[in-house]
C-alpha positions as CSV (number, residue, x, y, z in Angstrom):
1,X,11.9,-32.4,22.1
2,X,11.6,-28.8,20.5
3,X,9.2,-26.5,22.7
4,X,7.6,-24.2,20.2
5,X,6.6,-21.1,21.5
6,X,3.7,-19.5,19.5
7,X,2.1,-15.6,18.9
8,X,-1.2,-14.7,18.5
9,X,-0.4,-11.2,16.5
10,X,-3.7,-9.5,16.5
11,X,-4.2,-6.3,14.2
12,X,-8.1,-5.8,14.7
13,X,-8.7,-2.7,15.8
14,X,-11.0,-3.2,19.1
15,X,-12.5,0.6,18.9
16,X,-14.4,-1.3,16.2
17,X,-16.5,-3.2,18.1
18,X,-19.9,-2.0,18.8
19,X,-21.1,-4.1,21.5
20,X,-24.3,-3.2,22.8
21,X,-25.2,-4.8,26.1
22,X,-21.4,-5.6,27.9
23,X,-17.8,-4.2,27.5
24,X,-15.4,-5.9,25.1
25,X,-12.9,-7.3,28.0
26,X,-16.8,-9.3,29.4
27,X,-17.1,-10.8,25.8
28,X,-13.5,-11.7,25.1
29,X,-14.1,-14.7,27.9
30,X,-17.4,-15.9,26.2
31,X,-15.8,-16.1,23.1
32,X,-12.7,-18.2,24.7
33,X,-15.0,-20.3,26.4
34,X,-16.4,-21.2,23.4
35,X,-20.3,-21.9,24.1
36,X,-21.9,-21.4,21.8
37,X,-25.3,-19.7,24.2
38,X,-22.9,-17.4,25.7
39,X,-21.5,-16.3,22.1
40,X,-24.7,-15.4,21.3
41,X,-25.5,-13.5,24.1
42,X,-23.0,-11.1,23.0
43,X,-25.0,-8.3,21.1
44,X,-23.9,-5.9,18.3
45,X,-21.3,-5.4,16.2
46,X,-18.0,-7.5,17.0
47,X,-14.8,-9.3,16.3
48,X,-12.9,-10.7,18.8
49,X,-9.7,-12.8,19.2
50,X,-9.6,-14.8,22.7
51,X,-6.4,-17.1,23.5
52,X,-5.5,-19.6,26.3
53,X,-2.5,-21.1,25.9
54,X,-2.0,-22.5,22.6
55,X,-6.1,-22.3,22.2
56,X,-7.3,-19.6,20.0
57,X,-10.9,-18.8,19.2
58,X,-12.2,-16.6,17.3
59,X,-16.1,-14.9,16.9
60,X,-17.3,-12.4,14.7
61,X,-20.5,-10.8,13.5
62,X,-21.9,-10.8,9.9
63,X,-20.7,-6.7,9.4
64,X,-17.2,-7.8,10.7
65,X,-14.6,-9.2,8.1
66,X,-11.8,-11.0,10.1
67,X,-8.9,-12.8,8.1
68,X,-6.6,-14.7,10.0
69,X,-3.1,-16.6,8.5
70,X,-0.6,-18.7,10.4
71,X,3.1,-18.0,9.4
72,X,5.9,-20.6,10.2
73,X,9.0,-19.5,12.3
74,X,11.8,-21.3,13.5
75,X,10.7,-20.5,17.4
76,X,7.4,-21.5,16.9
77,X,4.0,-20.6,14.1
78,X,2.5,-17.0,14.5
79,X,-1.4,-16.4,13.8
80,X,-1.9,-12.9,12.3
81,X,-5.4,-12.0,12.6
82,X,-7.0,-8.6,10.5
83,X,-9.8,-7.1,8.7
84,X,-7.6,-7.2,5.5
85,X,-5.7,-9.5,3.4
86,X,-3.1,-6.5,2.7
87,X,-2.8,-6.0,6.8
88,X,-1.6,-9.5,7.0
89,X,0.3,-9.0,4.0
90,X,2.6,-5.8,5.5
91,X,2.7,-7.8,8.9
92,X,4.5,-11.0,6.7
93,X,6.5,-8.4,5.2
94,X,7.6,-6.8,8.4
95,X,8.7,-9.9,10.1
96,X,10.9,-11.2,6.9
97,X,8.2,-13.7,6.0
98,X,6.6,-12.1,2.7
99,X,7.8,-15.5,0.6
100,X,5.4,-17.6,3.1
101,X,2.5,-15.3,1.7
102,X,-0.3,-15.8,-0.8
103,X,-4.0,-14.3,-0.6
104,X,-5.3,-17.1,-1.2
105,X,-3.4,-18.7,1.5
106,X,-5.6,-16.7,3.9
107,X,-8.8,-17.3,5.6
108,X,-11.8,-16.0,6.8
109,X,-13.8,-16.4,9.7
110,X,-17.4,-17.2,8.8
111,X,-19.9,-15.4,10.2
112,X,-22.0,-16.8,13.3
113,X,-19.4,-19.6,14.5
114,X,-16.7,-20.0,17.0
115,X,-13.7,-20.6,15.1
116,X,-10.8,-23.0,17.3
117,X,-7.7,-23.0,16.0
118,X,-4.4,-24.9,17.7
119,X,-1.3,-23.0,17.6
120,X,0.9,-25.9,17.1
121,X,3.8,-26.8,14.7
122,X,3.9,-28.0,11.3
123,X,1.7,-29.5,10.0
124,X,-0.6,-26.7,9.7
125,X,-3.6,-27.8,12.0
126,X,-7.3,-27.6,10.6
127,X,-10.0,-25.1,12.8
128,X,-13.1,-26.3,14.3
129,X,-16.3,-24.4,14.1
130,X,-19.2,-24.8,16.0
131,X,-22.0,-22.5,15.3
132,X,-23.4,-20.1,18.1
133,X,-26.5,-18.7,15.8
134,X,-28.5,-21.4,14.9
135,X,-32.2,-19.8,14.2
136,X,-35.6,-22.2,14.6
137,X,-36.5,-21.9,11.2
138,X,-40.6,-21.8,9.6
139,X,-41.4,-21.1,13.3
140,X,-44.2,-18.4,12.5
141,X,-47.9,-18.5,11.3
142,X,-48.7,-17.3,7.9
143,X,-50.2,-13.9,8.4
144,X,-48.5,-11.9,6.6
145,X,-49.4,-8.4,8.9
146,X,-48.0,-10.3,12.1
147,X,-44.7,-11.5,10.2
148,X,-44.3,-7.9,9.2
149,X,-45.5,-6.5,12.2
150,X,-42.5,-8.8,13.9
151,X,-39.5,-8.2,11.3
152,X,-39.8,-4.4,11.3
153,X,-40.3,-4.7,15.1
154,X,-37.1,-6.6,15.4
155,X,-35.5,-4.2,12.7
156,X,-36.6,-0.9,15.0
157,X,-35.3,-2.5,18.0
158,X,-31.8,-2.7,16.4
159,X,-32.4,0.8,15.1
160,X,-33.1,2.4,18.4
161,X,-30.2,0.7,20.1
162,X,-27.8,2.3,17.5
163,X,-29.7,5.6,17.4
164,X,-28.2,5.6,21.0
165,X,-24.7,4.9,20.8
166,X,-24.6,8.1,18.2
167,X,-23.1,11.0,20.0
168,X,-26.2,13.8,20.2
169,X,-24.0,16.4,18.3
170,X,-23.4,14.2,15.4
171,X,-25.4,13.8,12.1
172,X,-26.8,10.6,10.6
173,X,-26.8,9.9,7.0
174,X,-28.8,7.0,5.3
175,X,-27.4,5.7,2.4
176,X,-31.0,5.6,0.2
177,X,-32.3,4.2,-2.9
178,X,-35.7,4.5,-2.7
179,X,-36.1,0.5,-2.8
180,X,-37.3,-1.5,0.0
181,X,-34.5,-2.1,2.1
182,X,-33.0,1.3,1.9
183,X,-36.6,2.8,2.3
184,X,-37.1,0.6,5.6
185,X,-34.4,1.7,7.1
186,X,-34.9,5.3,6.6
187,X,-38.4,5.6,7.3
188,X,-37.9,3.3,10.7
189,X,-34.9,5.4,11.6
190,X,-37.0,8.7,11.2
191,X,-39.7,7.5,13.2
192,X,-37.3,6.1,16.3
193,X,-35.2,9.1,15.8
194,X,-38.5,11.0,16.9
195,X,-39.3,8.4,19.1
196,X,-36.5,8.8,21.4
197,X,-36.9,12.7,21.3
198,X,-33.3,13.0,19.2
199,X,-34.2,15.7,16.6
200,X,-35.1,14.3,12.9
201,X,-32.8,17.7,11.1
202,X,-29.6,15.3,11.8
203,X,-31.2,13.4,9.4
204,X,-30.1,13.1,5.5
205,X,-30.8,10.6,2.6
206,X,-28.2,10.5,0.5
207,X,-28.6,9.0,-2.7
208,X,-26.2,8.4,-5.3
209,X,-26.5,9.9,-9.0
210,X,-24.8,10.1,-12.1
211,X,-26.9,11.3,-14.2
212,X,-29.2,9.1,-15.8
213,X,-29.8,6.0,-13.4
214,X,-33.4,5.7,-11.9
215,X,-32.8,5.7,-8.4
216,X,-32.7,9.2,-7.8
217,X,-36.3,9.6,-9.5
218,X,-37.5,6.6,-7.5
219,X,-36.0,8.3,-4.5
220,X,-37.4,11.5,-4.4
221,X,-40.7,9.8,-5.6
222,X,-40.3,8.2,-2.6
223,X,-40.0,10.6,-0.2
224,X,-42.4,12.9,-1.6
225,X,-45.1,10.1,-1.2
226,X,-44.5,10.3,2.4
227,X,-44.1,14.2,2.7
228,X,-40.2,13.7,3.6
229,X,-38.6,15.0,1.0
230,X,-36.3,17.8,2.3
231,X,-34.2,15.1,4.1
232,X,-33.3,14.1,0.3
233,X,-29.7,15.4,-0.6
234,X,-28.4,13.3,-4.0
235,X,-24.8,12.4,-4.5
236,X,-23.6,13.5,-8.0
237,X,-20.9,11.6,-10.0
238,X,-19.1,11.2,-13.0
239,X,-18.7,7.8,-15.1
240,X,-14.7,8.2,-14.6
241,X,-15.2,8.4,-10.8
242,X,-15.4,4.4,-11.1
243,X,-12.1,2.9,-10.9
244,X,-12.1,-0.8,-10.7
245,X,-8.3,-1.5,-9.6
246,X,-9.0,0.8,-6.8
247,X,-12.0,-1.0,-5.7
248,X,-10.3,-4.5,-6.2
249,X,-7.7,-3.1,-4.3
250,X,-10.1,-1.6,-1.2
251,X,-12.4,-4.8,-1.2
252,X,-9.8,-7.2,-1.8
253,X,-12.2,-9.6,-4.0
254,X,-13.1,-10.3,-7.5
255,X,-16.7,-11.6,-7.7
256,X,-18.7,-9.1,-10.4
257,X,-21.8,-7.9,-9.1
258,X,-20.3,-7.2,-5.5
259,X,-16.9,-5.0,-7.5
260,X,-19.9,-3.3,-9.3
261,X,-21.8,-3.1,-6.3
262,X,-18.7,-1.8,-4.2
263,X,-17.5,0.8,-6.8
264,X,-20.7,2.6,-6.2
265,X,-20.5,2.5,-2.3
266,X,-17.0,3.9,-2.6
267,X,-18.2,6.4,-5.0
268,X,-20.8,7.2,-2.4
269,X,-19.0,7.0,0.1
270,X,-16.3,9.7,-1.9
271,X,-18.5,12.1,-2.6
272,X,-20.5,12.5,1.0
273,X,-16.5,12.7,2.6
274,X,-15.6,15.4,0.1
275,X,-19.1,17.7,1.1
276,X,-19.1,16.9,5.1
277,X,-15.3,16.0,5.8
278,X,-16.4,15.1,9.7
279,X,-19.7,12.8,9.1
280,X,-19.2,9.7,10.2
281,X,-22.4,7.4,10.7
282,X,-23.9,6.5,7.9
283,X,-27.1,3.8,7.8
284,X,-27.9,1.4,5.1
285,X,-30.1,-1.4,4.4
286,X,-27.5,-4.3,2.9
287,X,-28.5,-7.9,4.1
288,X,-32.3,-6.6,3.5
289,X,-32.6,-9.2,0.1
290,X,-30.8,-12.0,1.7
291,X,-33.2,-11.8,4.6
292,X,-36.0,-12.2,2.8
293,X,-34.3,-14.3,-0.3
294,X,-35.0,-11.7,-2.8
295,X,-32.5,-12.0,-5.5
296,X,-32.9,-13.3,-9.1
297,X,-32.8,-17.0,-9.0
298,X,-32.9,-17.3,-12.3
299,X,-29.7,-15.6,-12.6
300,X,-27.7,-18.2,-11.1
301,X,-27.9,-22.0,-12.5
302,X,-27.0,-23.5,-9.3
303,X,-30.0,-22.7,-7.7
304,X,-33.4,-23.4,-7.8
305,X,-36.0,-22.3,-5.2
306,X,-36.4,-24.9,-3.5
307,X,-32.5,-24.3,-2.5
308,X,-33.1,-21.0,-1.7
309,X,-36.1,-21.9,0.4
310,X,-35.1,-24.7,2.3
311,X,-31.3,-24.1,3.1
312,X,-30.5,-22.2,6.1
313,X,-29.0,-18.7,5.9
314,X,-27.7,-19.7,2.5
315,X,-27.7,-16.0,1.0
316,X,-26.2,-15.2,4.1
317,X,-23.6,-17.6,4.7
318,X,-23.6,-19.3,1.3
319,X,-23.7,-23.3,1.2
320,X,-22.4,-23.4,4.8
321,X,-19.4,-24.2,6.8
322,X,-17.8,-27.9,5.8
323,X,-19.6,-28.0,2.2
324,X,-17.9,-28.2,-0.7
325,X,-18.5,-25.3,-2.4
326,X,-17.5,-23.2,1.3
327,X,-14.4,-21.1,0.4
328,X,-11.8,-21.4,3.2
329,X,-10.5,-18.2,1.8
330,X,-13.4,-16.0,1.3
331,X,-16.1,-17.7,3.1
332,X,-19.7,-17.4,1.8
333,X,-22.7,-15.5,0.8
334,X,-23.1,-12.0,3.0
335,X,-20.6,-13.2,5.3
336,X,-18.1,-12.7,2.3
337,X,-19.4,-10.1,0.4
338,X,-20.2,-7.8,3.0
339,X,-16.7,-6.2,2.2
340,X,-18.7,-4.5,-0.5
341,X,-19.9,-2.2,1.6
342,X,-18.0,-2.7,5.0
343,X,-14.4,-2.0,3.2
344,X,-15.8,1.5,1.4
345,X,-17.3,3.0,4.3
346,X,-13.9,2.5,6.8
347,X,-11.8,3.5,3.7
348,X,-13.5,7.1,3.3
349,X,-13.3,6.9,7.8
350,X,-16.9,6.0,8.2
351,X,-19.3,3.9,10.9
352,X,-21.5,2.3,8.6
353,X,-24.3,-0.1,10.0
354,X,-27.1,-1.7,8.7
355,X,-29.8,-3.3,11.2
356,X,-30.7,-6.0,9.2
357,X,-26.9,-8.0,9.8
358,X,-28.4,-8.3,13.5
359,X,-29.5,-12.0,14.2
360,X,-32.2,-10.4,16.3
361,X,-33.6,-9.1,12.4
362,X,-32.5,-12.5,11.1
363,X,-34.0,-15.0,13.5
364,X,-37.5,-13.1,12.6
365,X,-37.0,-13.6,8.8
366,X,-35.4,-17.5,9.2
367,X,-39.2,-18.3,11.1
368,X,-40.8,-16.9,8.1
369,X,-42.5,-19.9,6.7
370,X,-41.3,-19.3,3.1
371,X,-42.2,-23.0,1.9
372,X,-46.3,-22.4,2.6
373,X,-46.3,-18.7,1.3
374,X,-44.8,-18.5,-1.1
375,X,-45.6,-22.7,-2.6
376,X,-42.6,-23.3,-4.1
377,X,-43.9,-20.5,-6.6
378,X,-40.8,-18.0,-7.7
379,X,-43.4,-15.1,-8.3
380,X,-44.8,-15.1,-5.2
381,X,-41.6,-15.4,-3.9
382,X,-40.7,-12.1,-5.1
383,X,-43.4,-10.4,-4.1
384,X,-42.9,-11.8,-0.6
385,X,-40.6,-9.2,0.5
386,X,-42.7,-6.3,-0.6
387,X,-45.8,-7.1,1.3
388,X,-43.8,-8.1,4.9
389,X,-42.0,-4.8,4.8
390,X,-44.7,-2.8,3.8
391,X,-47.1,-4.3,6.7
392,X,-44.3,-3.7,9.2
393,X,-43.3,-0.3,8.5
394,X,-47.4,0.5,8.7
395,X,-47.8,-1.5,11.8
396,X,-44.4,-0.1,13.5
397,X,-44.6,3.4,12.4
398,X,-48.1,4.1,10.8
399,X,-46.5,4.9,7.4
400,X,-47.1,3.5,4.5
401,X,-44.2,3.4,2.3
402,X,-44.1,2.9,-1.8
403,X,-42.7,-0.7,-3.5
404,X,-41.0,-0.6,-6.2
405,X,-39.6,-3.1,-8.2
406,X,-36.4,-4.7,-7.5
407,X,-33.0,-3.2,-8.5
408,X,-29.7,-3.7,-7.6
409,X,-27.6,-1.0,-6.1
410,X,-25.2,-0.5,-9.0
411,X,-28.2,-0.7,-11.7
412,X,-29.9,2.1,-9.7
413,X,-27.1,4.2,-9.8
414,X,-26.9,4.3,-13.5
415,X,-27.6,2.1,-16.2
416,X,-26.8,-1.4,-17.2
417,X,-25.6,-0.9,-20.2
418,X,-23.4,2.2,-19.3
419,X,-22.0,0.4,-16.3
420,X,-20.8,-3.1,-18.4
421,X,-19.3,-0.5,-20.7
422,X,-17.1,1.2,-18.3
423,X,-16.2,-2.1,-15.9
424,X,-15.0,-6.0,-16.9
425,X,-17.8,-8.1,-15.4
426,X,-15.9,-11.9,-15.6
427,X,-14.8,-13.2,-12.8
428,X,-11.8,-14.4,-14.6
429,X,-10.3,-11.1,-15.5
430,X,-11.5,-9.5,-11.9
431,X,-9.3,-12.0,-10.3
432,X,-6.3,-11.7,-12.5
433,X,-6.5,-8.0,-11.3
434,X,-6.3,-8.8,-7.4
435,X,-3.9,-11.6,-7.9
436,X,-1.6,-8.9,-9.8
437,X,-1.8,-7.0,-6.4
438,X,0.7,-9.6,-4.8
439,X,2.9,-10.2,-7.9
């Protein structure tokens, strides 16, 4: 009998990893061991490839993209493991196996489980996934000050922890809108920053511009509210600065509003490179709406809210692992689409973070009971969000921060109409342009 003999070709980069409470080499085995308690237990940002033979598991955290593709060679198959689609792509090419290659013959490792995959010979063999964060859901009382009181408390503790891995000579720059999340996560990183004793002038609020959207206005209204305003510093841009091949190309998906929502993190992220060539931690507040379920549902005809209510995680992971509609290739909900603004910030050589990916954050917002606040009522669904984050940041910090109305990043940045002008928002054409990057 033929004795294959298999690779594992990893091409994460492990200075990635932001692991807060144990060295990479002491989570690499909890990973491989696969339980699911001691997966958990590994804290912070991560994505990590373990092997044992022909065993391979991989784990990674909702801010961590990881592909992963299993070429065919005579001596045995070869698992190539990345952060990109085009990584995998130049490996294939390398090696002499380009014709094996397809994007959509990749996969992605959804967020929160232990992926198992055999490295055994033709036929390909399916992963197992067993899920190591599995929040108690509708676990906390109704008051809304106490739930606040809790999220924000969970979101500061995240903060803080972060505040200290940043070297004391370097700057910190919040990516800021003004809305909810954004504001959050500045005015909590302000008030730990003078917490911990670390000086509040490394501070700046960078908020993108061009021209005519209302973000900056809401921004600096903001601020101003709260007395804060010199740590306002806007991000100017043109209309032609948005180039949608080049952020197909960078995010390496085709879904509308996160192209649209990625073409202003890399224009962003452009312009704060171009002013301070050596920043390199930037703070934002993505993951804020899908923690609290505050997105249109009346945008999207598949779902209602009862679906939104009463499915776990589902902006965050989508439908869920083994459904139907879960997208072997791509994944689902945040745990896809956080290429939107993971891929722009490591493009332009950025650490970008934003405290509410943490499952600490997360398992506070999961207990929210959502079905008795909010009773089955979409308005008061919506207004949900405002009144938990504005408690918490008054009970965590003793500010008390402006709500505005909900706006998406890109519509912020300028205008609707100006931005469908400019970009193609079907799906259908979108994809044609990434598919064209492998033809």
């Amino acid at each position: 009998m033929h004795q294959y003999t298999e690779k594992l070709v990893d091409l994460l980069d492990p200075a990635r990893n932001q692991i807060t409470n144990m060295t990479v080499e002491d989570a690499i085995p909890r990973v491989l061991s696969g339980d699911p308690q001691r997966v958990r237990e590994i804290d912070g940002s991560f994505a990590l490839v373990a092997r044992d033979g022909k065993t391979v598991r991989l784990a990674r955290s909702l801010d961590r993209p990881v592909r992963y593709f299993l070429a065919k060679r005579e001596e045995g198959p070869a698992l190539v493991v990345a952060d990109r689609i085009d990584t995998i792509h130049d490996w294939l090419k390398s090696q002499g196996f380009e014709n094996q290659f397809h994007p959509s013959y990749t996969r992605m490792v959804p967020a929160h489980y232990v992926l198992e995959i055999q490295l055994i010979g033709c036929p390909d063999p399916d992963p197992t996934y067993t899920r190591f964060f599995d929040p108690q859901r509708n676990s906390l009382p109704t008051d809304v000050n106490e739930l606040g009181r809790r999220y924000v408390g969970a979101l500061a503790d995240e903060i803080a922890k972060w505040l200290r891995r940043v070297p004391e000579s370097e700057p910190i720059g919040a990516c800021f809108s003004g809305g909810i999340d954004s504001g959050a996560v500045f005015v909590v990183t302000y008030h730990m920053m003078r917490k911990l004793g670390i000086s509040p002038s490394r501070l700046k609020a960078f908020t993108l511009s061009f021209g005519d959207g209302p973000d900056l206005q809401q921004a600096r209204e903001f601020l101003s509210r709260l007395d804060l305003g010199l740590f306002l510093e806007p991000i100017e841009a043109e209309l032609s600065d948005l180039n949608v091949a080049e952020t197909i190309r960078i995010v390496e998906d085709y879904k509308p509003l996160d192209i649209e929502s990625a073409s202003m993190a890399l224009t962003l992220c452009r312009g704060i490179r171009a002013r301070y060539p050596e920043w390199r931690h930037l703070i934002d507040g993505d993951g804020g709406d899908e923690n609290l379920k505050d997105y249109p549902i009346e945008e999207n005809p598949e779902l209602t809210i009862r679906s939104v209510v009463s499915n776990q995680m589902l902006y965050q992971e989508g439908w869920g692992v083994g459904r139907i509609k879960h997208s072997l290739t791509y994944s689902g909900g945040l745990s896809r689409s956080y290429t939107r603004t993971y891929a722009p910030a490591r493009h332009f050589g950025f650490e970008g973070f934003s405290p509410f990916t943490r499952p600490n954050v997360i398992e506070v917002a999961e207990a929210i009971p959502f079905t008795e606040l909010t009773e089955m009522n979409v308005e008061k669904l919506y207004s949900l969000k405002g009144e938990i984050v504005s408690c918490g940041v008054k009970a965590i910090t003793g500010l008390e921060i402006p709500i505005f109305p909900k706006r998406r990043f890109q519509h912020g940045a300028l205008p609707i109409d100006r931005l469908r002008s400019h970009m193609p928002n079907t799906e259908a054409e979108l994809r044609k342009q990434f598919l064209a990057l492998y033809t």
